[in-house]
C-alpha positions in Angstrom: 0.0 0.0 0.0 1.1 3.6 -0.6 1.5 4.1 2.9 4.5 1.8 3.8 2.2 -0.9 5.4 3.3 -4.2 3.7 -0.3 -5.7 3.1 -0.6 -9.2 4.5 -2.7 -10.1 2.4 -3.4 -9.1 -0.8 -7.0 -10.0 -3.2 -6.6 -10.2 -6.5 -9.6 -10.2 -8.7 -9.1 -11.4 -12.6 -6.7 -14.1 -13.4 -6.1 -12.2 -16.8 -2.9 -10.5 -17.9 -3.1 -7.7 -15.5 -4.1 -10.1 -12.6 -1.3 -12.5 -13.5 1.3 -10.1 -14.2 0.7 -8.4 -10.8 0.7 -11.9 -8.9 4.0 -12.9 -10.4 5.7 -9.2 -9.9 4.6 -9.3 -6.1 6.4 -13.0 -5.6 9.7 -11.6 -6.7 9.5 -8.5 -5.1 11.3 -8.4 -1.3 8.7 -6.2 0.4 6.0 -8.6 -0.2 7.9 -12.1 0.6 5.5 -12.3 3.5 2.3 -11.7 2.3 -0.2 -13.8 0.9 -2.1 -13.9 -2.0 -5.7 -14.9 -3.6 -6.8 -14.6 -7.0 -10.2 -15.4 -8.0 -11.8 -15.3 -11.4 -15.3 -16.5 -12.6 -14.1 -19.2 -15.0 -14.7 -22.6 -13.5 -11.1 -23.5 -15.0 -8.1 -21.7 -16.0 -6.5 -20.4 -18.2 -10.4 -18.6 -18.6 -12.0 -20.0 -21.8 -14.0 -17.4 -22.2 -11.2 -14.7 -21.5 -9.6 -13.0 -24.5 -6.1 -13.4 -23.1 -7.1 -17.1 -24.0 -6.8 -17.4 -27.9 -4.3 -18.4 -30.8 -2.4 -15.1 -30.9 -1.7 -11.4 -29.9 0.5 -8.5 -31.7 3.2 -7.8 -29.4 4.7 -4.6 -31.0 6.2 -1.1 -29.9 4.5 0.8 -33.1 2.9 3.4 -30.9 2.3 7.3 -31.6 3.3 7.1 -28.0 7.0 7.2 -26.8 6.3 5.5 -23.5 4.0 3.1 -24.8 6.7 2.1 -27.2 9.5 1.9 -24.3 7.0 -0.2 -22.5 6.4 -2.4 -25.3 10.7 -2.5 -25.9 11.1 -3.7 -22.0 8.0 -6.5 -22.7 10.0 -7.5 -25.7 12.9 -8.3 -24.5 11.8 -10.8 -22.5 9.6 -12.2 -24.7 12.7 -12.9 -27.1 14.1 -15.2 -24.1 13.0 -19.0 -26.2 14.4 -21.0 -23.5 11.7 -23.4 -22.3 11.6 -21.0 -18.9 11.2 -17.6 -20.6 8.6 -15.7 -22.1 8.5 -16.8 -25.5 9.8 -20.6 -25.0 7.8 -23.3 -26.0 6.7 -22.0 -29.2 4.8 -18.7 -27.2 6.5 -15.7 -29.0 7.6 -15.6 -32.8 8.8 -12.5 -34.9 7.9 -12.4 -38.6 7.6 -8.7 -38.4 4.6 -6.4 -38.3 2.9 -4.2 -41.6 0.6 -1.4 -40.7 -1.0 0.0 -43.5 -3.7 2.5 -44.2 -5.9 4.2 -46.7 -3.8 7.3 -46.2 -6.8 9.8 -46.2 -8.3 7.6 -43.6 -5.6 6.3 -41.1 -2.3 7.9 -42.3 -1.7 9.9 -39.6 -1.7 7.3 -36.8 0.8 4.9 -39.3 3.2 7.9 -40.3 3.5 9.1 -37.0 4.0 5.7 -35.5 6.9 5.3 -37.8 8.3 8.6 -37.1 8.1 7.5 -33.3 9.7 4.0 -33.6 12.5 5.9 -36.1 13.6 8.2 -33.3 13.7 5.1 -30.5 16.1 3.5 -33.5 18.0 6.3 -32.9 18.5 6.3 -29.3 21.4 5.0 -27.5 19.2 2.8 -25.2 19.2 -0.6 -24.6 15.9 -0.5 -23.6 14.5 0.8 -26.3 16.6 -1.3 -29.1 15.1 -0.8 -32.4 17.3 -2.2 -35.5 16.4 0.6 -37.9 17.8 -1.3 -41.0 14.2 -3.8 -40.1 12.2 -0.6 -40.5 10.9 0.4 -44.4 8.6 2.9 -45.0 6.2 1.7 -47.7 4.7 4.3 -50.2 2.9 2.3 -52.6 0.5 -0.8 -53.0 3.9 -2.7 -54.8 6.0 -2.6 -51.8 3.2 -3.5 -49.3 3.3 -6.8 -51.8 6.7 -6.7 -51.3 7.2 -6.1 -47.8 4.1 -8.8 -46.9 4.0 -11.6 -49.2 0.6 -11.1 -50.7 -0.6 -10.8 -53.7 -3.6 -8.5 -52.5 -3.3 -6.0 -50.7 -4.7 -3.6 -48.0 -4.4 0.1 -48.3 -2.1 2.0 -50.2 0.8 3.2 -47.9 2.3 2.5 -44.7 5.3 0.4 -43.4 7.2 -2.2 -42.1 8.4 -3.4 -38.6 10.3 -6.3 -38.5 11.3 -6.3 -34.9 8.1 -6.8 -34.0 6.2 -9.9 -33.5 3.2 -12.8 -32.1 3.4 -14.5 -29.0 0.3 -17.8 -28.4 -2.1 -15.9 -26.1 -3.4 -19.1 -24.2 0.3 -20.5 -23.5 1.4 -17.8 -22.2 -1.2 -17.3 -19.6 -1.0 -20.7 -18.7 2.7 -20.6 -17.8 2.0 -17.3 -15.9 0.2 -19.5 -13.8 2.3 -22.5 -14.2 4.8 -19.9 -12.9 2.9 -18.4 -10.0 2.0 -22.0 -9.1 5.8 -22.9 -9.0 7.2 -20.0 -7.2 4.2 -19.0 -4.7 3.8 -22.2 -3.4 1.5 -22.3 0.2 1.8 -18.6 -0.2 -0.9 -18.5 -2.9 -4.1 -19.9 -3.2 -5.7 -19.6 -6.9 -9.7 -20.0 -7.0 -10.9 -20.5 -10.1 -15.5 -20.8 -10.5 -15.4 -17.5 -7.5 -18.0 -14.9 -9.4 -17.6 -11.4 -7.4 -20.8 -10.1 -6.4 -19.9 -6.7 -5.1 -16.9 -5.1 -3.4 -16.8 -4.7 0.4 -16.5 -1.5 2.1 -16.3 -0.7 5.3 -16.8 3.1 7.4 -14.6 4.9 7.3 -14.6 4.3 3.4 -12.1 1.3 3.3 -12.0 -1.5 0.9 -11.9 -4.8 2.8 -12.2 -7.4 -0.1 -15.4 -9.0 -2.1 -18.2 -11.2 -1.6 -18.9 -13.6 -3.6 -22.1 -15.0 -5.3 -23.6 -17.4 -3.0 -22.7 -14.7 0.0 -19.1 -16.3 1.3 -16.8 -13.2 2.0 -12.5 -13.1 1.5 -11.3 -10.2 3.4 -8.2 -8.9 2.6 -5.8 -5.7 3.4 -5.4 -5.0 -0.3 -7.8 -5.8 -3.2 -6.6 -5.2 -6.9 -9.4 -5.6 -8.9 -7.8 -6.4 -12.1 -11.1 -8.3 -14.1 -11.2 -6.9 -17.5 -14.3 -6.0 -19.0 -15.9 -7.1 -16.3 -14.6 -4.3 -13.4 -17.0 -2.1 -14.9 -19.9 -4.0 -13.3 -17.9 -4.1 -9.7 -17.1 -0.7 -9.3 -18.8 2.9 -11.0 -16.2 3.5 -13.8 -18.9 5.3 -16.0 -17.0 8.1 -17.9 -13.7 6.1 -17.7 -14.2 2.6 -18.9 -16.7 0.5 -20.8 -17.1 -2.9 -22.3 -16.9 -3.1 -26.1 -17.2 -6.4 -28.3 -15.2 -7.2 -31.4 -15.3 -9.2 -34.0 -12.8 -12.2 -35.1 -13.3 -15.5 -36.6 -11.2 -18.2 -37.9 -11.1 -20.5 -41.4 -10.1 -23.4 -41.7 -6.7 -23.6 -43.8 -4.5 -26.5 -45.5 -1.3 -27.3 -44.3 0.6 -26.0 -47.5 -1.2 -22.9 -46.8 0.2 -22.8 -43.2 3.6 -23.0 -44.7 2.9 -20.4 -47.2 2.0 -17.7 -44.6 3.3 -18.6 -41.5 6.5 -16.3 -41.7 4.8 -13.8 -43.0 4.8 -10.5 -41.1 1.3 -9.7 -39.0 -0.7 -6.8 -41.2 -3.1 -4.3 -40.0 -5.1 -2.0 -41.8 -5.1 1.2 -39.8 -8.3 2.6 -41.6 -10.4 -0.1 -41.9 -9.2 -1.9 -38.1 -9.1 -5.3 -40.2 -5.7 -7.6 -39.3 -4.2 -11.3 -40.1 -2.0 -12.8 -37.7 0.2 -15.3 -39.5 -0.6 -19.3 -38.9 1.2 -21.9 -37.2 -2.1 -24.2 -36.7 -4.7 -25.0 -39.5 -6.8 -22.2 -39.1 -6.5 -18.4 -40.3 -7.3 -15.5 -37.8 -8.9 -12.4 -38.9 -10.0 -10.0 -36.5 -11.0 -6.2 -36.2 -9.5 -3.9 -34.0 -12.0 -0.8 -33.8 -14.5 0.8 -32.0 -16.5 -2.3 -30.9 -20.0 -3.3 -30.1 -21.9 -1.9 -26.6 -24.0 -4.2 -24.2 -25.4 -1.5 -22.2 -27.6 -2.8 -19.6 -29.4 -1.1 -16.7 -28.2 -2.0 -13.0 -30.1 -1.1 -10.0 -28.3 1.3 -7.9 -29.4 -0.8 -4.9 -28.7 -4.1 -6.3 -26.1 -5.5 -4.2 -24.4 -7.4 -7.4 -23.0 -3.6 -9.1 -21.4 -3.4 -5.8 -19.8 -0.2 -5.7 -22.4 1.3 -8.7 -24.7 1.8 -5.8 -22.7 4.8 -4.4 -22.2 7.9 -6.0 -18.7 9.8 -6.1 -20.0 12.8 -6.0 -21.1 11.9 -2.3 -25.0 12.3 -3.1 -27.3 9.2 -1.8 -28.8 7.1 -5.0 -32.7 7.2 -4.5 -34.7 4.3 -4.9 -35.4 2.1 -7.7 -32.6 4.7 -9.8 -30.8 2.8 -12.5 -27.5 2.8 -13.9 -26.6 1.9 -17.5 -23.6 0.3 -18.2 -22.0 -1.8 -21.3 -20.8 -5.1 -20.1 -19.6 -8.9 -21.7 -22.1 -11.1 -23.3 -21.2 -14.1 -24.2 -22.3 -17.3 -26.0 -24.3 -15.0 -28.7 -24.9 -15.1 -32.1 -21.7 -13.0 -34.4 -23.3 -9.9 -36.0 -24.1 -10.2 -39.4 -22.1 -6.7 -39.7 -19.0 -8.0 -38.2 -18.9 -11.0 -40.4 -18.9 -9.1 -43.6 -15.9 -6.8 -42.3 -14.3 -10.4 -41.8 -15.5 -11.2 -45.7 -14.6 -8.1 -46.9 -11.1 -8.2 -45.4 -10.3 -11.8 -46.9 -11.1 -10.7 -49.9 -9.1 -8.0 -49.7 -6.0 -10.3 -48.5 -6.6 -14.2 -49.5 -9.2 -14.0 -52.2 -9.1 -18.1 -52.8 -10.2 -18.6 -49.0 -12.5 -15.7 -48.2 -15.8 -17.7 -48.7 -15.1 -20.9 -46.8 -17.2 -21.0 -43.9 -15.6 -20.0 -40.3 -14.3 -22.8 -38.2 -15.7 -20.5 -35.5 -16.3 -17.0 -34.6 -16.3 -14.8 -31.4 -16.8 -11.3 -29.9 -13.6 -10.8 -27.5 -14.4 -8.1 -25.2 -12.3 -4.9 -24.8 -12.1 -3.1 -21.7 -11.7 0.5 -23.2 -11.0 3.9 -21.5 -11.6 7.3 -23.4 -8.0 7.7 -24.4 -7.1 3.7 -24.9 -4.8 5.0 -21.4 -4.4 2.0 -19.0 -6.6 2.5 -15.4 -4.1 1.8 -13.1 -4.4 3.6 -9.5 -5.9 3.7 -6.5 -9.6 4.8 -5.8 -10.0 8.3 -5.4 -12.1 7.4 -2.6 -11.6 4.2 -0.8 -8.4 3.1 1.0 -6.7 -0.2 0.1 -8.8 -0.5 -3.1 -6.7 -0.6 -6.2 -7.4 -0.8 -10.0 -5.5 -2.1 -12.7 -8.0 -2.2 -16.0 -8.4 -0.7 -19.4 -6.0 -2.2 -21.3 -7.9 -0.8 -24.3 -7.2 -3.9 -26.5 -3.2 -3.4 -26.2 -2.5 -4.6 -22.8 -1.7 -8.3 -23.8 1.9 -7.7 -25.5 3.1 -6.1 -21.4 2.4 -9.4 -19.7 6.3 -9.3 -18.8 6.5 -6.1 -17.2 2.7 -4.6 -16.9 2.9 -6.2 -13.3 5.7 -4.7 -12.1 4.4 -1.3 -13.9 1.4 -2.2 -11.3 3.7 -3.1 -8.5 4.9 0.1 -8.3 1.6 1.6 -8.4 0.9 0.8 -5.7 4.1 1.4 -3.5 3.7 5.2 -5.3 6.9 4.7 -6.8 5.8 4.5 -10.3 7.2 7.0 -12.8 5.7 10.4 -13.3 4.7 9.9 -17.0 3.0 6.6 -16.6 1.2 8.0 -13.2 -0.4 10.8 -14.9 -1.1 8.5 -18.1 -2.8 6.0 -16.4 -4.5 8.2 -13.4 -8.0 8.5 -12.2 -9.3 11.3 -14.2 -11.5 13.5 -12.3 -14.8 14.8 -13.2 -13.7 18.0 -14.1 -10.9 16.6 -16.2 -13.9 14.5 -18.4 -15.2 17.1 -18.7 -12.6 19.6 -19.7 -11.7 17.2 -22.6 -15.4 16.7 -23.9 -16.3 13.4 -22.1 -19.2 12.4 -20.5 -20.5 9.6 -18.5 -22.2 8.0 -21.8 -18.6 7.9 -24.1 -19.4 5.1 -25.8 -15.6 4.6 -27.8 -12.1 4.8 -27.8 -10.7 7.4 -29.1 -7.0 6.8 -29.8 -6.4 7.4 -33.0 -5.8 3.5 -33.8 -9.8 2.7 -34.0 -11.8 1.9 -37.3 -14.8 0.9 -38.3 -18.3 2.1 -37.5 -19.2 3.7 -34.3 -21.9 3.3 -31.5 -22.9 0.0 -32.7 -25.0 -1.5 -30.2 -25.0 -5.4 -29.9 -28.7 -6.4 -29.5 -29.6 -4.1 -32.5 -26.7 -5.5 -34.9 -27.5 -9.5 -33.7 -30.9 -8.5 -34.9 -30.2 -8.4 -37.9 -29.8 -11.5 -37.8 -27.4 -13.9 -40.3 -25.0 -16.0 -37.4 -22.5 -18.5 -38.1 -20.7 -20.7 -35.7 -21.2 -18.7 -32.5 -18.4 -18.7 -29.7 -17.8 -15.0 -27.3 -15.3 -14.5 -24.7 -14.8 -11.6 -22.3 -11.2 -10.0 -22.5 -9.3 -10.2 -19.0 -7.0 -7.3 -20.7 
């Protein structure tokens, strides 16, 4: 805790990347070779299913407009370059065939040119931490040396550039040897309980966190809580204004081994203006996924329902009357694809492998993003109660800092994080929202890397009916 007290014992709620991350930075740290340590998450079995940490792939990548983002992402990196069966990217978890952003340049140049110009001047820096070979960096100004530079015939937009220090890393293996890991070196110290659904957040007078209740009523008390859930903290704790649920789309076809080997060292490509990317194989099936501004769930929670938790008490101090309502966007899961999303999957095979775009999907799923205005992480205390701590928001780009995001978190919350990444991933106040144009009812992020349509809600789009193979999970990122 912030205020020199070594917590005894410390709740941790999510057993996502952030949740995981935190777990394993708090067994190697001194201070904490005392305490103990619980995480629950939801999912009857671990790694979570129905959590979007748990899938084929993720980018890992430092093209950011943002420099500290990108040194972040550098430090992350590193490690996940250590093959050995005990690092990071052993076992077949991290692979780098390079990364192709792309865009429609009246539509999504900006973010790609100035996410080259800041990758260029980390080349440039005398830095270990921020290595960047510069002679694996081409800028590509035409649809002939996207060909090039990708290995397909088709292509996607019509300027933007090459990475080749960037990479992929097997989303489900790696969070399965976090907690291989956290298994290994916590020993009695940590106890890991998987099927434990949070109903609400405890909280004592004066306003002190003192841990969760669970569905079913059983209570774990503990001197520190990091809620660290995912898309799901939203429903825990009032974070209207600052962090929302949002479902994307991805789905998979089924390929032939030949056409594994014909892609699988190709580099990752992402088409900044449309949101649509391709993750090279290594298994028989082709991911295509969107990265943009999402679908909402919003539903209505009762201020006085004890299930919110927290929603039931306003910051600004005034008393919620009865029967008042919240509306919030949260996971759903186990629901029919939009008929939307799947032609922006069409559409985008076309666009890239033309002789595979109309096989049916293997399978399809919404993964959920939790999303903050500015795609900033949430990682802080509570403005208002003690010993309650956040780590959420990781905006759809949290995955690629599992090496390093929990000791970012760590030092959180002994107040000895960084300047820069304190204010970046603060509580905004009210006033700040405000000041900036945001309201309670932002419904998207707005980072400059989002594409697509806007405000989509889910109900009205899976109304429209035209589902294929239906499979949703809830990001824990």
């Amino acid at each position: 805790m912030s205020d020199g007290i070594v917590p005894q014992h410390i709740l941790i709620v999510g057993a996502g990347v952030f949740g995981l991350s935190t777990a394993l930075s708090l067994l190697s740290n001194a201070a904490y070779k005392r305490s103990r340590i619980t995480i629950v998450d939801g999912s009857p079995s671990l790694p979570n299913p129905y959590g979007s940490s748990v899938d084929a792939s993720r980018i890992v990548r430092a093209d950011y407009i943002y420099k500290h983002y990108s040194r972040l992402a550098l430090e992350a990196q590193g490690l996940w370059r250590d093959t050995t069966q005990d690092g990071w990217g052993g076992e077949g978890r991290y692979h780098e065939p390079g990364f192709v952003l792309t865009a429609d340049e009246a539509t999504g140049g900006r973010y790609v040119k100035e996410a080259l110009d800041t990758v260029r001047k980390l080349a440039a820096e005398d830095d270990t931490r921020s290595w960047v070979d510069a002679t694996k960096l081409k800028e590509l100004e035409n649809p002939d040396q996207i060909r090039a530079a990708t290995g397909y015939n088709q292509v996607s937009g019509n300027y933007g550039y090459a990475n080749f220090n960037s990479g992929w890393a097997d989303a489900e293996k790696s969070v399965a040897y976090a907690l291989r890991r956290i298994r290994q070196e916590g020993g009695d110290r940590v106890t890991i309980r998987s099927g434990s659904h949070v109903a609400k957040v405890l909280v004592s007078t004066p306003e002190r966190c003192t841990g969760v209740e669970l569905v079913g009523g059983e209570q774990i008390t503990a001197d520190l809580t990091v809620l660290a859930a995912g898309a799901w903290t939203p429903t825990l704790i009032d974070l209207r204004g600052r962090c929302l649920a949002t479902g994307q789309t991805l789905g998979y076809v089924d390929i032939t081994e030949d056409e594994v080997k014909a892609m699988q060292d190709r580099p990752t490509i992402m088409n900044m203006s449309r949101g649509m990317f391709i993750i090279p194989p290594r298994t028989k099936e082709l991911k295509i996924a969107r990265h943009g501004y999402g679908y909402l769930n919003p539903v209505e929670i009762p201020r006085k329902n004890i299930l919110p938790g927290l929603l039931n008490v306003d910051l600004d101090g005034g008393q919620a009357e009865a029967g008042e309502v919240v509306q919030v966007s949260i996971p759903k899961v186990n629901i029919p694809i939009p008929l939307e999303g799947q032609n922006a999957l069409r559409e985008a095979l076309r666009g890239l492998v033309p002789h595979i775009a109309e096989r049916p999907f293997s399978k399809t799923r919404l993964c959920w993003y939790c999303d903050t205005p500015t795609g900033d992480f949430l990682i802080t205390y509570h403005p208002r109660y003690q010993n309650l701590f956040i780590a959420t928001g990781g905006s759809g780009h949290g995955f690629k800092f599992f090496p390093v995001i929990g000791d970012k978190i760590v030092e959180a919350i002994q107040g000895k994080l960084d300047a820069e990444l304190t204010k970046q991933w603060r509580w905004r106040t009210d006033a700040e929202l405000a000041a900036a144009g945001i309201d309670k009812d932002f419904n998207a992020c707005d980072d400059g890397s989002r594409a697509g349509p806007k405000g989509m809600t889910l109900e009205e789009e899976v109304a429209k009916g035209g589902n294929e193979t239906v499979t949703s999970r809830a990001s824990r990122l």
